[in-house]
C-alpha positions as CSV (number, residue, x, y, z in Angstrom):
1,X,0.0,0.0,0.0
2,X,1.3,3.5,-0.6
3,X,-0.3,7.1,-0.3
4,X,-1.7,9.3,-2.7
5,X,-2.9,12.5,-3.4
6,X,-6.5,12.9,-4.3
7,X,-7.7,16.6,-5.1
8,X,-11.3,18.2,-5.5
9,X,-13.2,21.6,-5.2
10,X,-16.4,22.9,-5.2
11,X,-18.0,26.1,-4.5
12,X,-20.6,27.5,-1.5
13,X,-23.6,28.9,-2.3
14,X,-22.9,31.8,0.2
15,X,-20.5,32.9,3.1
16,X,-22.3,30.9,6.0
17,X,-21.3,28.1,8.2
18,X,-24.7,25.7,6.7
19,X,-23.3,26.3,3.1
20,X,-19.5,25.7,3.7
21,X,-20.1,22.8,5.8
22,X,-22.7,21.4,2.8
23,X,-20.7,22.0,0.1
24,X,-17.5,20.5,2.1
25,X,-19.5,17.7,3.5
26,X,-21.1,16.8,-0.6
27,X,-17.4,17.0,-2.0
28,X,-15.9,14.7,0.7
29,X,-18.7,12.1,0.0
30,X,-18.2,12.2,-3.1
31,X,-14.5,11.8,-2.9
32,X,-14.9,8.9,-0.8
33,X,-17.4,7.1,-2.7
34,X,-16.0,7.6,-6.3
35,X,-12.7,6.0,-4.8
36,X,-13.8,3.4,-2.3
37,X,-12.6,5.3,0.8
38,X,-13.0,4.6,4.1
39,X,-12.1,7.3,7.2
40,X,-9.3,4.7,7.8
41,X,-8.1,5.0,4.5
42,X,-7.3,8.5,5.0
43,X,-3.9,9.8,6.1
44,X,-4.8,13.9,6.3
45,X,-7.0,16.3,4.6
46,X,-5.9,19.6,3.8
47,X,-8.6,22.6,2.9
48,X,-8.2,26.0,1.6
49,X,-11.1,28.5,1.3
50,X,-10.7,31.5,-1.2
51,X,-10.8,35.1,0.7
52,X,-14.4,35.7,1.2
53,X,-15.1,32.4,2.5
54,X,-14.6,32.4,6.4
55,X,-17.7,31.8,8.5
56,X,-16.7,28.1,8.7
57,X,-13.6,26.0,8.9
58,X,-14.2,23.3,5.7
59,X,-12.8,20.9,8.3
60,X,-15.9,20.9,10.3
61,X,-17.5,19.4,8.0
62,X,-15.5,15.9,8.4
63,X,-14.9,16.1,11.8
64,X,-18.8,16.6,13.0
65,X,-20.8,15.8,10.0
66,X,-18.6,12.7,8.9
67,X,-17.5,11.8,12.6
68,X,-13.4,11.8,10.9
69,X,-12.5,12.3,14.8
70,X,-9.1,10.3,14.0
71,X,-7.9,11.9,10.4
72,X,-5.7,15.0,10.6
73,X,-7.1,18.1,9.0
74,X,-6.1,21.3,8.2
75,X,-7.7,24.7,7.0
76,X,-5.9,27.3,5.0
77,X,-6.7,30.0,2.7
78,X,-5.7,30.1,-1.0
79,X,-3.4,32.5,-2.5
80,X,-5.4,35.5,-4.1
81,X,-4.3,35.4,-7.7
82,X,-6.3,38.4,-9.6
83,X,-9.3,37.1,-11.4
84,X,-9.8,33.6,-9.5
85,X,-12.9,31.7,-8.8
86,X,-15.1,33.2,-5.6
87,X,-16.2,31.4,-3.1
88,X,-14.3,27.8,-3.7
89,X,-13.6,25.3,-1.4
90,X,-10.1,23.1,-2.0
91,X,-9.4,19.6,-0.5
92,X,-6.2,17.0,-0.8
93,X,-6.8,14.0,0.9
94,X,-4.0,11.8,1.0
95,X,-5.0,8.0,1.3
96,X,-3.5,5.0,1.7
97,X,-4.1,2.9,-1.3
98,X,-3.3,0.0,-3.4
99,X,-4.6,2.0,-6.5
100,X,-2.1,3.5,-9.0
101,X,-2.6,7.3,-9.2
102,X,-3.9,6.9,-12.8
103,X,-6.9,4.9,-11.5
104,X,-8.4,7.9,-8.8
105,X,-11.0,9.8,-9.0
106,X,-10.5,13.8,-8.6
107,X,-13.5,15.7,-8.0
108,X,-14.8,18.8,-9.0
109,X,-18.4,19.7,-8.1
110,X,-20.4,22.9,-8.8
111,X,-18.9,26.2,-10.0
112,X,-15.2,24.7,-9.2
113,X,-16.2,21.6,-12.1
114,X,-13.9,24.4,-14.8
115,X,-11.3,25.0,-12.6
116,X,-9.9,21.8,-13.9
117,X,-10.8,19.0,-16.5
118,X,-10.9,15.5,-14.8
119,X,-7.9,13.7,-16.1
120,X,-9.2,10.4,-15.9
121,X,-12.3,10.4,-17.6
């Protein structure tokens, strides 16, 4: 078994804890169920929020809405390049898979789904 990175994005619907821990909580899901993952499968998540998003910390979302008590995760902001998406939320989870990197699953869901075409589909 070895770790990998697995990235994905979406966006909130507005600057609010309910709608940063949905959107967070939907990508996560997703994430996990388009790769087989399992909260023991997962090493650490890192999120970053754009600027205007901080009435919630994305990690919330795991800890109390997917009960990840034992995963490592951290919040951070992303860098403010001019003429950037609003209100995205970014996550890597690093698992621990038997998978070769070609075979995962990156997600992107709502307004983040052109901030990068999937490579694997």
């Amino acid at each position: 078994m070895r770790t990998l990175g697995l990235r994905g994005a979406t966006t909130a619907d507005a600057n609010t804890s309910e709608a940063i821990l949905d959107a967070t909580e939907e990508l996560l899901r997703e994430l996990a169920s388009a790769n087989g993952i399992a909260e023991d499968d997962v090493g650490a998540v890192f999120f970053t929020t754009t600027d205007d998003l901080d009435a919630e910390f994305p990690a919330k979302a795991a800890r109390v809405r997917l009960g990840w008590t034992q995963t490592a995760l951290l919040d951070g902001r992303e860098i403010s390049v001019p003429g950037a998406a609003d209100s995205v939320i970014r996550a890597l989870m690093l698992v621990n898979t038997e998978k070769r990197k070609e075979d995962l699953r990156h997600v992107y869901l709502r307004g983040a789904r052109g901030l990068r075409a999937p490579d694997n589909e």
